[in-house]
N, C-alpha and C positions, 0 to 999 in steps of 0.2 A: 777511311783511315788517313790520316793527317804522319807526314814524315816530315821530321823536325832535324836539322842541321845548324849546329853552331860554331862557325868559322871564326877565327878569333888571326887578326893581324890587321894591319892597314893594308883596306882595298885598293888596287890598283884595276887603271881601266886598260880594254883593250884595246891596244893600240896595235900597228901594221905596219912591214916599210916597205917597200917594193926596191927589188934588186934585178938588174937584167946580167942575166949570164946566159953564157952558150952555149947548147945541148950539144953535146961530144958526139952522138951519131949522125945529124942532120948537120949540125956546126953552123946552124941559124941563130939568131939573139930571142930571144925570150923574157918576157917580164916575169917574175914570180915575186908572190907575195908572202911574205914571212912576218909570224910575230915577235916581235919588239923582246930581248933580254926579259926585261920584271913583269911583263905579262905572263911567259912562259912560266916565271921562279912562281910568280903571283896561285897561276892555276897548277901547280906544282905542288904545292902548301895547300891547297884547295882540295887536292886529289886525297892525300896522305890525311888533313883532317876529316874529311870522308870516310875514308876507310876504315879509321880507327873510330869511330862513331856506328859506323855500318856494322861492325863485328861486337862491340858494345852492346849497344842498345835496342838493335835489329837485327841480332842472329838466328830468328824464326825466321825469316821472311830470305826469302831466296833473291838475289840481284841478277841481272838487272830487272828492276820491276817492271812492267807490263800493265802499269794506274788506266793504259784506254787516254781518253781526253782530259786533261788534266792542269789544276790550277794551280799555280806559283805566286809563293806571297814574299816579299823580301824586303829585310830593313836593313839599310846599309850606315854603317856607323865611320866616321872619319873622322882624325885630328883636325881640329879645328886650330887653324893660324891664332896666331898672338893679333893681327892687326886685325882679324876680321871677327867684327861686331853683332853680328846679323845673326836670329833666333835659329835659321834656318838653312843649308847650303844650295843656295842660288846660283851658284857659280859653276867653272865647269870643273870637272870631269860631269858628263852627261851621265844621267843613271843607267840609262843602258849600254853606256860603255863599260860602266861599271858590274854588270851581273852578266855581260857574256860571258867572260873569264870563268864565273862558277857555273853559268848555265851549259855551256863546253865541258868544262868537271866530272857534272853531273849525265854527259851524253854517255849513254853504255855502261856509266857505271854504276849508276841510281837507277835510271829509269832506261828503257830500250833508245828512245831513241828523242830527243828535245823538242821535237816536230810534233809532239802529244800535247804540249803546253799549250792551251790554248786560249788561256786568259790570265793576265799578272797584273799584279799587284806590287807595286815598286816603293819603297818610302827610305829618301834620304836623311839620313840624319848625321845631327854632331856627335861625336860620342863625348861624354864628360858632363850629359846634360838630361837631366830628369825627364822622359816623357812619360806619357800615360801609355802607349799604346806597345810598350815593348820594355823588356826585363834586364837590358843590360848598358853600361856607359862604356864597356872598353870597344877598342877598334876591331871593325871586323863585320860580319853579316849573320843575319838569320836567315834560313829560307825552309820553307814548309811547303809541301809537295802535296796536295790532296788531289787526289782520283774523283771525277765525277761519278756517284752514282748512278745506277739507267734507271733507277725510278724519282730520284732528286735531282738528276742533272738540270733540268728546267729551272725549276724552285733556283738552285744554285746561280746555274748562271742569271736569270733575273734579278739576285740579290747585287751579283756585281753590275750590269748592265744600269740597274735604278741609281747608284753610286754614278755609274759615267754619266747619266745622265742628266743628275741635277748639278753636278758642275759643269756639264754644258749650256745647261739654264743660266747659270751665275755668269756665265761669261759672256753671254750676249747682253 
């Protein structure tokens, strides 16, 4: 069973800042690491269109799921700048800065626990621009959640693994 989520806003990535403050009983300095203002708002917005999709679409199915070993597909859509030209975004925010923010989201509240994912499937795009491989131009992400089955799981992951593999062909 394939679970389908559509996030609609411009993604933002994870980003971190380290702050050292002083634990009040020890009264030693400490480093802590906190996320960033519009990561927090980012997976904030992330949580809420979740949930209203979860109660929507998927009000059979009990949360958090429990898919076992489980595969992650994810199209990420961005405004594309006025000056940049390019078919494709090359640049940074890195993609998996970019889906931790919903992969975090989706910890406990989709699925049990994000340490189940155990093969993804990443695909950045611009939004505003026709592709074949996905149904929408505004900003924002899709992500589909499929549970391996125990008698396809093989099959399955073979299907992705032949994928990593011939563009590791192409690159030597």
């Amino acid at each position: 069973m394939k679970f389908r989520f559509i996030i609609k806003g411009e993604p933002y990535q994870y980003r971190t800042q380290a702050r050292q403050i002083r634990l009040k009983r020890s009264g030693k300095m400490t480093i802590l690491v906190f996320p960033v203002t519009h990561s927090r708002q980012w997976q904030t917005e992330v949580m809420k269109q979740i949930a209203v999709q979860k109660n929507n679409a998927y009000m059979d199915y009990e949360f958090p799921l429990n898919l076992g070993p489980t595969i992650l597909r994810a199209w990420i859509f961005r405004t594309r700048p006025k000056s940049v030209k390019s078919m494709f975004p090359d640049k940074k925010p890195d993609w998996d800065n970019l889906i931790k923010c919903a992969q975090d989201a989706f910890d406990h509240n989709v699925i049990k626990n994000d340490s189940q994912i155990v093969s993804a499937v990443v695909h950045k795009r611009w939004a505003g621009i026709d592709y074949a491989d996905c149904g929408t131009n505004d900003p924002g992400m899709i992500i589909e959640l499929e549970g391996l089955d125990k008698c396809r799981s093989a099959e399955q992951l073979n299907l992705l693994n032949t994928e990593s593999v011939s563009a590791g062909k192409r690159l030597k």
